[in-house]
N, C-alpha and C positions, 0 to 999 in steps of 0.2 A: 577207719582212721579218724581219730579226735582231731577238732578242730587246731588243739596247739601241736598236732604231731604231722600237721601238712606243712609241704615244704617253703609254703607261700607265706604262714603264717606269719614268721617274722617279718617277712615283710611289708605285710597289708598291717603287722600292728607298727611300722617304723613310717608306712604312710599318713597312721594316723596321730603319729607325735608329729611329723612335718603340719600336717591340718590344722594342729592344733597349735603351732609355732604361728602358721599365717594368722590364724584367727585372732592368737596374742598380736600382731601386727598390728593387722586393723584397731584393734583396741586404742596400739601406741599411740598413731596416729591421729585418731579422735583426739585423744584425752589432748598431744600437744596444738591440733588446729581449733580446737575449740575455745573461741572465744581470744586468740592470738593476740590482737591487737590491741587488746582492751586495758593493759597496764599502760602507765605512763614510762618511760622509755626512763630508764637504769643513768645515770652517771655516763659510765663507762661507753652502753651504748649509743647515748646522744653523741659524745666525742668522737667517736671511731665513725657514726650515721653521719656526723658534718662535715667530716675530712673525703668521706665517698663522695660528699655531694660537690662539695669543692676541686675532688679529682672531675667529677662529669665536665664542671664547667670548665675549668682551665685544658683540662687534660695533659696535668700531669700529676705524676706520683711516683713516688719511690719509698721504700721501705725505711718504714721510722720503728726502733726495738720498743718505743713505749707502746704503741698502740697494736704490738705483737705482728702476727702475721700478714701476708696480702691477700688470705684467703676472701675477705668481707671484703676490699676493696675490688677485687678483679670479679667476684660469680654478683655480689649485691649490684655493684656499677650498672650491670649488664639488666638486673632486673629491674632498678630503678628506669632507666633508660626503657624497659620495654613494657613495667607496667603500673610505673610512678611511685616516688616513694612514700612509703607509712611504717606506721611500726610493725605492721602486720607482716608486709613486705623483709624488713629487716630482717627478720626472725624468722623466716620461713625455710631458710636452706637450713637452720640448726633445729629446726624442726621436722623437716622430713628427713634429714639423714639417722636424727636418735629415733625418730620413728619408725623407722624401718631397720635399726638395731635389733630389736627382737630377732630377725632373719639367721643376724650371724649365729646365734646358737645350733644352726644345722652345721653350721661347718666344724661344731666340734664332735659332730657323732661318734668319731672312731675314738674318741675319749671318756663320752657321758653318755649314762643309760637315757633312753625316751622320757623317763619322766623327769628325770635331771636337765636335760635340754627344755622341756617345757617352762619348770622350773627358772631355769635361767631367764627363758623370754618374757617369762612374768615377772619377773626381777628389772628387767632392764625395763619393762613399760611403765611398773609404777611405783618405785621407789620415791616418794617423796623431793628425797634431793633433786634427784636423777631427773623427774620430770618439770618441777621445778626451772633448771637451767635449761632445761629443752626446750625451754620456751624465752629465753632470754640471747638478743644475739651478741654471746661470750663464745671462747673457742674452745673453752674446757668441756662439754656434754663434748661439740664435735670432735675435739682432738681424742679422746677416750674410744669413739665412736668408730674414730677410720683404725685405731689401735686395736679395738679388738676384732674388727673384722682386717685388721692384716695377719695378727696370730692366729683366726680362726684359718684362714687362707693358707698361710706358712704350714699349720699343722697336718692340713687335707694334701699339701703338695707332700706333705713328710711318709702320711702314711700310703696316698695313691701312687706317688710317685709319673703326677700330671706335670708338666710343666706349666701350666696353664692358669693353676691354683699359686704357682710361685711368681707370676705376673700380673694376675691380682692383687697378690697379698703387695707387694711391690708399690703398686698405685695406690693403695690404701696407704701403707706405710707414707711414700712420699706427701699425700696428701694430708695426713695428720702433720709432717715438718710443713706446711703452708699455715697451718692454725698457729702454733704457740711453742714459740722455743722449747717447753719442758716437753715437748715430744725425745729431746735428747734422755731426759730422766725416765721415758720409760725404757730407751733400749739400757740404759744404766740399770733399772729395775730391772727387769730380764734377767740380764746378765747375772748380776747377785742374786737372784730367785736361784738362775739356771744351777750358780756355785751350788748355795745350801742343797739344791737338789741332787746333787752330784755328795753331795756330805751324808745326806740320806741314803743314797744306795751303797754309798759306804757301811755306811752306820747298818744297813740291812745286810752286808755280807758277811760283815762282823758274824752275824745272829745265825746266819745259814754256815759257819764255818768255811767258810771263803774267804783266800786271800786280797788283800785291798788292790794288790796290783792286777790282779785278774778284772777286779770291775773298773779299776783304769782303762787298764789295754781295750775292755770290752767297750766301753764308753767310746774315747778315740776313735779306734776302730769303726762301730756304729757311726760316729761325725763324720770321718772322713769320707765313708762311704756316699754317705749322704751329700756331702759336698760334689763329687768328684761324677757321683751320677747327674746333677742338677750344673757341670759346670760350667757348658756355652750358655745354659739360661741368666747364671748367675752372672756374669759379665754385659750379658744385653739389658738385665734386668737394672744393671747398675747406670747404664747407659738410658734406659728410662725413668730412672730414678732423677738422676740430673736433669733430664728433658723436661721433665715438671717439674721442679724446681725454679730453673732459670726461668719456666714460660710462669710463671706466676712472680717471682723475685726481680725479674729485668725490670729492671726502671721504662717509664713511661714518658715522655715529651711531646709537647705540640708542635716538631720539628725546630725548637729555638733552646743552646744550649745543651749539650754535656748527651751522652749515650742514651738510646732509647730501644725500643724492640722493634717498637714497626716503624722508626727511623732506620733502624737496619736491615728490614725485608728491602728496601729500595737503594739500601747504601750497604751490598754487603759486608766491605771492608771496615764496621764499626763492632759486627758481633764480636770478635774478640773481645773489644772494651766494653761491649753488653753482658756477654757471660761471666766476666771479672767482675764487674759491678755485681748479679744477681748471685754470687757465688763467695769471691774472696772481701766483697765490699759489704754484704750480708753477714758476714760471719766477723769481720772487725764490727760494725755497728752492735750487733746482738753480744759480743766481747765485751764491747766499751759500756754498754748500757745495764746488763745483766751477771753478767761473771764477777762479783762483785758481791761482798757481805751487805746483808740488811741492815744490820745493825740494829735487832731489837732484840728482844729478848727471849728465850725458846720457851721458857713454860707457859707464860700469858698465851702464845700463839698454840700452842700446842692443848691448854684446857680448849678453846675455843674452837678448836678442830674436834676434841672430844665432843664438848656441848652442840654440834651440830651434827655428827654421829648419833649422839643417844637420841637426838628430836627427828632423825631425818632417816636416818639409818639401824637404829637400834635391832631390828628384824633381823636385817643382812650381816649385821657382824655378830647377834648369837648365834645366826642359822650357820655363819662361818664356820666359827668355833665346833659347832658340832660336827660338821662334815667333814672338816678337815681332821678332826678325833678319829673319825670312825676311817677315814681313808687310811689315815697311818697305822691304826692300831687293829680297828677288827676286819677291812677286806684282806681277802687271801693273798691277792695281789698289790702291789703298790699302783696308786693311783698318780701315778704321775701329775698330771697335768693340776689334778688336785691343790696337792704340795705346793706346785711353781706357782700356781694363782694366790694361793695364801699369802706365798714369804714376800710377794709381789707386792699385796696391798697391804701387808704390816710393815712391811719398809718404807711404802709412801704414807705408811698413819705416824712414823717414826719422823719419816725426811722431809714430808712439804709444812710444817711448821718452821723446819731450816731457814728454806730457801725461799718460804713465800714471802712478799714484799708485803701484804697489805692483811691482815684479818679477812677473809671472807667465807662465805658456805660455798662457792662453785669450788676453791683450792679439794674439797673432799670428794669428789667424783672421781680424782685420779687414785683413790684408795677405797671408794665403793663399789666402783664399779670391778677390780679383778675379785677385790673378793665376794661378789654374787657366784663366782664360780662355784666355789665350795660351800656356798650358803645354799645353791640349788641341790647339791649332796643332801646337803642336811635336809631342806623342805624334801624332797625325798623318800628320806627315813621314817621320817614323819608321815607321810602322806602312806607309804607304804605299810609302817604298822596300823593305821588307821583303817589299812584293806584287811590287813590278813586279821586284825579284830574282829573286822566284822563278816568276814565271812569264816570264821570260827566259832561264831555266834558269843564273841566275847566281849557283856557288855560294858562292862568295867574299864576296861582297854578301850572299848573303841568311844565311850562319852569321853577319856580320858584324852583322847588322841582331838576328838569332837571339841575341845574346851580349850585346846593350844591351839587348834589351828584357827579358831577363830578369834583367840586370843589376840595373834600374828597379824590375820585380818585387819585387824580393828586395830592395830599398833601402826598398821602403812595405811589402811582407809582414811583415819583420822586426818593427818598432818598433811595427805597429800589434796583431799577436801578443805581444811580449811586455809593452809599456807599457798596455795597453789591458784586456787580457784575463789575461794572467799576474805582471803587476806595478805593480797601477793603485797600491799606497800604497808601493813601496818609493823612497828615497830614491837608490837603485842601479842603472840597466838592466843587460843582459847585453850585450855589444857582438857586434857580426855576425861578428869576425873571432877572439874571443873574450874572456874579462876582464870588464871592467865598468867603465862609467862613472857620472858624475853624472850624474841623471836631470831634466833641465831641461823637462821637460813637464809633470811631474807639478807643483803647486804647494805649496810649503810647507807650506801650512796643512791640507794631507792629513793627518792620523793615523797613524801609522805600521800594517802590518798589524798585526792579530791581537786589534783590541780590540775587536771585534763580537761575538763570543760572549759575552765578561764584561758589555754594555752588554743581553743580550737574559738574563741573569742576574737583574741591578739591572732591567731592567722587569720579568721575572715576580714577585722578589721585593717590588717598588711595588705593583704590582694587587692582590697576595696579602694584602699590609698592611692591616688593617681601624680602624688608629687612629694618631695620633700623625704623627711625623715619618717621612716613607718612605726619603729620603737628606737625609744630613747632610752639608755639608760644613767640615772643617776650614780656616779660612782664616789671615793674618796679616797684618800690616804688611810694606811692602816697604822700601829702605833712602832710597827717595822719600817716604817717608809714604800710598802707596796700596795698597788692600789690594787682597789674592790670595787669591780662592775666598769674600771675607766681602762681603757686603751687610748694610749697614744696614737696619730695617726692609722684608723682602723684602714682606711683605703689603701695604705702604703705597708700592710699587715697581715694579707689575707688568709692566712692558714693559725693566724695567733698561738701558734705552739710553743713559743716560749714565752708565752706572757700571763704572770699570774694572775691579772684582774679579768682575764677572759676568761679561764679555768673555773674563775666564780661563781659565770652566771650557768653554767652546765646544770642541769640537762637543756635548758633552752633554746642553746644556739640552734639544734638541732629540729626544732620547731618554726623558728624564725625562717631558717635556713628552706627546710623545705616549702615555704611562702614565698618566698624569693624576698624576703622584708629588707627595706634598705637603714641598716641597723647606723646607730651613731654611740656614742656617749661624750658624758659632761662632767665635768666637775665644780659647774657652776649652777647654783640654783637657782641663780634672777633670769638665765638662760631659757627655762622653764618657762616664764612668762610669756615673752618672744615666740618662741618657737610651737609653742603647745601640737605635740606631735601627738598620732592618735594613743601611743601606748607609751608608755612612761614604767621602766620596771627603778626599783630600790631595795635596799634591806632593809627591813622594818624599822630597823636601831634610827634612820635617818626621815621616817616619816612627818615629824616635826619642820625637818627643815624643806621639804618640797610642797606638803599640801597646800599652804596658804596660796602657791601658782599652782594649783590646780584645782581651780572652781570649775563643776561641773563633769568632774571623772567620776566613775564607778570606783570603787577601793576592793581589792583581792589580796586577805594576806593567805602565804602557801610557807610552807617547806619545803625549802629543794634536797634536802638529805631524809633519810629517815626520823635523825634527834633534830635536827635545827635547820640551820641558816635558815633566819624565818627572813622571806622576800614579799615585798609588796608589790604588787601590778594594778597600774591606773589604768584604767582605758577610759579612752573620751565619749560619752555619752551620744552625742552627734553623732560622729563616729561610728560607736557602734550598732545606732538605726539605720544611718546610713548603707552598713554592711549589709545590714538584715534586708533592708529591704533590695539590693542588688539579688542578694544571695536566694 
């Protein structure tokens, strides 16, 4: 008996797609803890890092729609608290969760051949975008991340018929709704995949001379059954769905004022007004703040979701195209899952230009990542003519096969080498063929390099500070009448969330913050004289009118965005010997 004709075979070669799933793991993993720390912290996530740190000390919090989910306030809280915060720190739960992404592709076995699954977890490790955001603590890698390991879950309880796998998928599910409201747009995508897919088996009955009501009835029929076998889980299931939910959405209190969670382990008679707060007061807030038009305009957003597809993804949406060609047209059977992952991520390449509030590269993970599905079909194809070439002894074929696939290579090595690892703040990439382009992965609100060293400056010289004001900043009037860099009583202000001259000086606060620095600002510049506090930050536009009170600071100008706000940072020369020599 031939080795393919024992009965173990498939099985010792489905152990070694699993081997070869882990091995892509390990990979993931690397690539997002390597070197973690080392960007200077995003816009986005200095703001969201200041509000966790502000939750530690007061201890409280409650869910605010701009700053998305409670997911980073309730698991980051717990890590800063047990092993201090950094950026590195930040980032590391949206880095071990997409790095261990690869995994979910075993849960689609009863769907995709071994190499197809392999495929996938190679997909999901190094996509450029994909690892990119893996390394930035946003909710978009994560929200995608518990999405597809809950469909991968869903699908394993569909065809094992575990209950097991359907309270998994469950938890995952619910924990993607802890990330980021558009968790709602993917069961909305789903659902519209599911239709077209349901149009498709029409459209194929048509072909087989079959009436359309028969693959109704058979469709239905199929749901129901599936429903009705799965139906005390689906009800506990939903009962756990809510129980994460509230336990990450309940509001927080240091015992003073308004519902809290573990104000109500000791007061049972508040949970009610705790689960209405994490439930019905969660869904008005996320109502009032998001359900709501942008108001910009769909093609500018919509090229710019393209131009970061063809930099970041271009591989995965040809390798799409082809898989899902060949699923619909030349396998014998209908590949289902195929199809739904396709219509899934052409509707999010169609719809989060709609809906997205801001220009960014992370809005495009929620249309790269389904469709790796069908881009692992295609890599595939490919990889498989490339075998049966060469063991045909065909060599025409198989240099040909030899010359795409490292073409592919070198389309995803390139951008995820250089944008990832060698130009996570520049405003610039290097292009593959040479030159440079704009860099539409990277998002705006990036920092430009080089402002990390001067910000690890201003913390040593904050701790060193034994009194008074640690950074000052100069702020002014803007020609709207709102200020830049100045708060009004900062001490009677502490979470500055609705104040636009605070929103200015971001990413910083988040720097300060983790210093414990006791922060002021002025809008007086003789002020400056007086007080000469160690760190003095401005916008360069206003350099003229602070230097002359400041004899004897260092001068740092930076960029706190990718294009501009060009900001100047003093630090006091004293000062910062002083530090050095403590430190």
């Amino acid at each position: 008996m031939s080795s393919s004709e024992h009965p173990l075979s498939g099985w010792t070669a489905r152990n070694r797609g699993f081997a070869s799933i882990c091995a892509v793991t390990v990979v993931a993993l690397v690539l997002r803890l390597f070197a973690l720390g080392d960007r200077f912290a995003h816009w986005d996530e200095a703001r969201v890092g200041y509000w966790i740190l502000r939750y530690q000390k007061t201890g409280i919090w409650h869910y605010h729609a701009d700053i998305h989910g409670p997911f980073f306030p309730q698991v980051n809280s717990v890590l800063f608290e047990l092993f201090g915060a950094s950026d590195f720190m930040a980032r590391l739960p949206v880095a071990l969760v997409t790095g261990l992404l690869p995994l979910a592709a075993w849960l689609y076995r009863d769907h995709l051949r071994d190499s197809e699954m392999v495929a996938f977890a190679l997909l999901l490790a190094v996509n450029p975008v994909a690892l990119y955001y893996s390394r930035v603590m946003r909710y978009d890698m994560l929200l995608a991340a518990f999405m597809v390991f809950a469909l991968g879950f869903y699908l394993r309880a569909q065809a094992t018929g575990k209950a097991r796998y359907l309270y998994a998928g469950t938890l995952a599910l619910a924990l993607g709704f802890t990330t980021k409201e558009n968790a709602l747009l993917y069961v909305a995508s789903w659902l519209g995949a599911a239709v077209l897919l349901f149009d498709h088996r029409l459209f194929l009955a048509r072909n087989h001379d079959r009436e359309w009501t028969g693959t109704f009835v058979d469709t239905v029929t199929e749901t129901g059954r599936g429903v009705l076998r799965f139906a005390p889980h689906i009800a506990l299931c939903v009962v756990e769905f809510f129980v994460v939910i509230v336990y990450f959405y309940a509001p927080r209190t240091n015992g003073t004022g308004g519902p809290g969670l573990w104000k109500a382990v000791s007061n049972p008679g508040t949970f009610g007004a705790v689960i209405s707060e994490a439930t019905v007061g969660s869904w008005n807030e996320f109502t009032g703040h998001w359900v709501k038009s942008q108001g910009h305009a769909y093609l500018p957003y919509l090229e710019h979701f393209i131009a970061v597809l063809e930099q970041g993804a271009f591989v995965v949406v040809v390798l799409a195209v082809l898989g899902f060609l060949a699923a619909r047209y030349v396998d014998d059977r209908p590949r289902d899952l195929v199809s739904f992952a396709f219509y899934w991520g052409a509707v999010s390449v169609l719809g989060y230009p709609l809906v997205t509030d801001i220009q960014a590269g992370w809005v495009t993970v929620h249309a790269i990542v389904p469709l790796m599905i069908p881009a692992a079909v295609g890599a595939s194809i490919i990889y498989h003519w490339g075998r049966e070439a060469y063991e045909d002894d065909d060599t025409f074929s198989t240099a040909a096969a030899g010359v795409i696939a490292l073409f592919l290579v070198v389309q995803v090595a390139f951008p995820a080498v250089t944008v990832v690892y060698l130009h996570p703040q520049d405003a610039n990439a290097p292009g593959l063929f040479g030159g440079q382009h704009h860099n539409d992965i990277v998002q705006w609100g990036q920092p430009a390099d080089g402002i990390k060293p001067t910000l690890e400056k201003v913390q040593r010289v904050s701790r060193a500070n034994e009194e008074g004001t640690d950074v000052l900043y100069y702020g002014y009037l803007n020609d709207d009448s709102s200020y830049v860099f100045y708060v009004p009583n900062e001490d009677g202000n502490p979470d500055y969330r609705n104040n636009g001259g605070w929103y200015d000086r971001l990413p910083l606060p988040w720097y300060t913050e983790m210093a414990d620095a006791n922060v002021d600002s002025t809008l007086d510049n003789e002020s400056l004289q007086t007080r000469q506090p160690p760190v003095v930050i401005t916008r360069t536009s206003r350099k003229e009118d602070v230097e002359k009170y400041l004899d004897g600071y260092r001068v740092y100008d930076h960029k706190l965005t990718l294009w501009g706000a060009p900001t100047t940072i003093y630090i006091k020369e004293s000062a910062l010997r002083e530090a050095n020599r403590a430190a």
